[in-house]
C-alpha positions in Angstrom: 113.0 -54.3 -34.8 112.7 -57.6 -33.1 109.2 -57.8 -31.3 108.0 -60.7 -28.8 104.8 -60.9 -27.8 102.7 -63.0 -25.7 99.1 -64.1 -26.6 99.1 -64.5 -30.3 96.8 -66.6 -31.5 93.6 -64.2 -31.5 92.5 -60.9 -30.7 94.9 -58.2 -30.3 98.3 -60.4 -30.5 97.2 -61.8 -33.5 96.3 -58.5 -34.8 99.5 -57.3 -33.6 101.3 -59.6 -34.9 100.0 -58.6 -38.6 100.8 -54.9 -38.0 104.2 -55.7 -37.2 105.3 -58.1 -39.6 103.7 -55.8 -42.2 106.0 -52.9 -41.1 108.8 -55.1 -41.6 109.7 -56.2 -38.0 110.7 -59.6 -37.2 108.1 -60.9 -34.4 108.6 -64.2 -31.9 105.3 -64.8 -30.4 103.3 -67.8 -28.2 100.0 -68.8 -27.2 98.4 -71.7 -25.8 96.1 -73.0 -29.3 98.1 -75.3 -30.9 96.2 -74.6 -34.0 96.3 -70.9 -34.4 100.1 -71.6 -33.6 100.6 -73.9 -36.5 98.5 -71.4 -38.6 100.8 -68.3 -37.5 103.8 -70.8 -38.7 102.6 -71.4 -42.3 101.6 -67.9 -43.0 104.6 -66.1 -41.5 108.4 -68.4 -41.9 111.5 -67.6 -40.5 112.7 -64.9 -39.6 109.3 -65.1 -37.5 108.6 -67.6 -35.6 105.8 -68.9 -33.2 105.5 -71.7 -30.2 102.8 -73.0 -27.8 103.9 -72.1 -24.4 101.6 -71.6 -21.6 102.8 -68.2 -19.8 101.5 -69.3 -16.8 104.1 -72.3 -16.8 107.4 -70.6 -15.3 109.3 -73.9 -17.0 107.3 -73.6 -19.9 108.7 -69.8 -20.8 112.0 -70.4 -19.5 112.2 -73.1 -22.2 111.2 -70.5 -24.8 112.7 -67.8 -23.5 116.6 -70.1 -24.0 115.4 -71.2 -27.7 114.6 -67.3 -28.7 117.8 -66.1 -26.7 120.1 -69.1 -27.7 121.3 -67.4 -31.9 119.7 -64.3 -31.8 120.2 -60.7 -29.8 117.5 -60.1 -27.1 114.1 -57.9 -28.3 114.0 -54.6 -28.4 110.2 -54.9 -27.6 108.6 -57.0 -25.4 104.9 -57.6 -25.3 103.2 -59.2 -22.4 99.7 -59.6 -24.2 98.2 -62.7 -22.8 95.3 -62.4 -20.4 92.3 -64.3 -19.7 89.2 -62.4 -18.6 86.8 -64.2 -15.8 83.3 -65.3 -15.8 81.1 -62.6 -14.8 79.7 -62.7 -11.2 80.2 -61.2 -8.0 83.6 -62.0 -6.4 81.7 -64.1 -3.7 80.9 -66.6 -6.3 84.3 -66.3 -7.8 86.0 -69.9 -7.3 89.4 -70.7 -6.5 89.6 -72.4 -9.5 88.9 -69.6 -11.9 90.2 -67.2 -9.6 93.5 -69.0 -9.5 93.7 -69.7 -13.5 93.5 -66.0 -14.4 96.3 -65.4 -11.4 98.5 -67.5 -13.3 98.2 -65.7 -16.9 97.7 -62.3 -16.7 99.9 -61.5 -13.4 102.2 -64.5 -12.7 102.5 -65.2 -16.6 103.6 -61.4 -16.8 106.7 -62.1 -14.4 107.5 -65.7 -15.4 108.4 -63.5 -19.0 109.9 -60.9 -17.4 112.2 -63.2 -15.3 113.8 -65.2 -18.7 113.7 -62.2 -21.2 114.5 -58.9 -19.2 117.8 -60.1 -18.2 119.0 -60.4 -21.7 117.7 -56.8 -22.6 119.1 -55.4 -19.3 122.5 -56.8 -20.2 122.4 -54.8 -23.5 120.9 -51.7 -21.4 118.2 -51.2 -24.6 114.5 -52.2 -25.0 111.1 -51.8 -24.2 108.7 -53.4 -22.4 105.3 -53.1 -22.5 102.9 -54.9 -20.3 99.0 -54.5 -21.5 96.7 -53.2 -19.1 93.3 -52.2 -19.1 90.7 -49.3 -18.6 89.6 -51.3 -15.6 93.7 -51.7 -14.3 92.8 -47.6 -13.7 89.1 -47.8 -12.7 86.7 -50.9 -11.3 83.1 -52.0 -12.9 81.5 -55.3 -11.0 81.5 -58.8 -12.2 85.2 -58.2 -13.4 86.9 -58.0 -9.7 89.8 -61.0 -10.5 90.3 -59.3 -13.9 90.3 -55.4 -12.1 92.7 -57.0 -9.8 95.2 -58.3 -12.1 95.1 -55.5 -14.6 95.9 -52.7 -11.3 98.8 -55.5 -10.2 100.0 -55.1 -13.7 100.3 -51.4 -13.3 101.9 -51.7 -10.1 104.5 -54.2 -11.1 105.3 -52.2 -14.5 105.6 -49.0 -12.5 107.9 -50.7 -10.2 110.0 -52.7 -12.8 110.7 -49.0 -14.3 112.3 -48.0 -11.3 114.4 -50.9 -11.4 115.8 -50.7 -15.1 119.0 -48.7 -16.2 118.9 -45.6 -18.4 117.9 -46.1 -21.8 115.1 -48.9 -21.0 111.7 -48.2 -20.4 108.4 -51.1 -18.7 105.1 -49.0 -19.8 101.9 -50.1 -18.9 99.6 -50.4 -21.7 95.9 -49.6 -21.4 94.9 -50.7 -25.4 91.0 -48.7 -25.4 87.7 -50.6 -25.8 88.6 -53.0 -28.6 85.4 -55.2 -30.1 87.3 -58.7 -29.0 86.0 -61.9 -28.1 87.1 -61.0 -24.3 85.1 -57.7 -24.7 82.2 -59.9 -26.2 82.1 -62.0 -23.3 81.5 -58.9 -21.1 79.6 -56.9 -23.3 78.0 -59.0 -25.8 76.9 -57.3 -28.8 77.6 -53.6 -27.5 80.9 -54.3 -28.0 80.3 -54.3 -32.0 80.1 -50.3 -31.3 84.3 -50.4 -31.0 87.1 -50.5 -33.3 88.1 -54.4 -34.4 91.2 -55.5 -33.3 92.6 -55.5 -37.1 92.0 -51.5 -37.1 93.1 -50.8 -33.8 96.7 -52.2 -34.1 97.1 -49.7 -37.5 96.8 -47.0 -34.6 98.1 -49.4 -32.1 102.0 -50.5 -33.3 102.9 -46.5 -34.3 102.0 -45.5 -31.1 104.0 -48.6 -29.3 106.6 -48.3 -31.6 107.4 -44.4 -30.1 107.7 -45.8 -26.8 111.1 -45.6 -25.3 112.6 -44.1 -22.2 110.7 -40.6 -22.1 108.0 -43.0 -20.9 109.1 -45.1 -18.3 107.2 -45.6 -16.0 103.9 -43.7 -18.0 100.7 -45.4 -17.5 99.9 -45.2 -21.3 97.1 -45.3 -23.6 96.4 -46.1 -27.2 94.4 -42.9 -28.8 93.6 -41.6 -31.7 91.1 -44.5 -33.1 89.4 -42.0 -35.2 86.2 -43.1 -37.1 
């Protein structure tokens, strides 16, 4: 299978990335650290391959989107990983700023990949994509109010992208669990050390994904099973 996914340079892309490549899929990823990048190149050559792009940069993905399309057939999975979590506060003390930045990656970066992969998978009326979503895209805590908000738009825009594809695709929305990451760390501290590590949870995590086809379109999904 050919797998791209967004947000690969820590966390759960990275850990995805692993999982895949050690079932024997060929993954195309990004991510915005130039160094994890360069890292992700050395350990895993061609027929993998990995660039910086900024999701969040409409030119920037339509740029990679042409150089992964260009010689090669369009994914049969694509996953739009990348998300950025805010700083915790109330949304009155939210600036535009911050409030904007997150805007960019986790919804608008979400579409700007949709807009220069989809159409290539739509052509060939086959593959999957799956946009990650969150516990709190289905339900709301405070301090996380930008973060809520983009994770319920993802739903919404997944839900209606389903509607939109022809028979045989599938867009799922992904809710992954409570994974101990650095973005659950930043919310959570040290009570997130009581969850699975990302390296764990992908074992569970690219199985599961891997099932997902056109029985689930339009499924609000989540990843289960963890186990001790």
């Amino acid at each position: 299978m050919k797998i791209v996914i967004t947000g690969v340079t820590r966390g759960l892309g990275r850990a995805l990335v692993e999982e895949f490549i050690r079932g024997g899929h060929t993954v195309i990823g990004c991510g915005r650290g130039g160094e994890a990048i360069f890292d992700l190149r050395m350990t895993h050559q061609t027929p993998h391959d990995f660039s910086v792009v900024d999701v969040g940069l409409d030119n920037k993905v339509a740029i990679w989107a042409a150089k992964v399309l260009e010689n090669d057939s369009p994914p049969d999975f694509l996953i739009n990983n990348a998300g950025l979590m805010n700083r915790l506060s109330p949304l009155w003390e939210q600036d535009d700023r911050e409030f904007s930045k997150l805007v960019d990656v986790n919804i608008r970066g979400v579409q700007n990949v949709i807009r220069h992969f989809v159409p290539a998978m739509v052509a060939r009326r086959r593959g999957v994509i799956v946009n990650l979503s969150s516990g709190w895209g289905r339900s709301v805590s405070p301090e996380v109010a930008p973060y809520c908000m983009s994770k319920w738009a993802i739903e919404g825009l997944t839900k209606a992208l389903a509607a939109e594809l022809p028979a045989g695709m599938a867009a799922v929305p992904l809710n992954p669990g409570v994974i101990d990451t650095d973005m659950l760390r930043s919310c959570w501290a040290d009570e997130a050390g009581n969850y699975p590590k990302a390296e764990k949870w992908a074992k569970t995590a690219v199985p599961f994904i891997l099932k997902l086809g056109p029985k689930q379109n339009g499924e609000s999904v989540s990843v289960e099973g963890l186990g001790d």
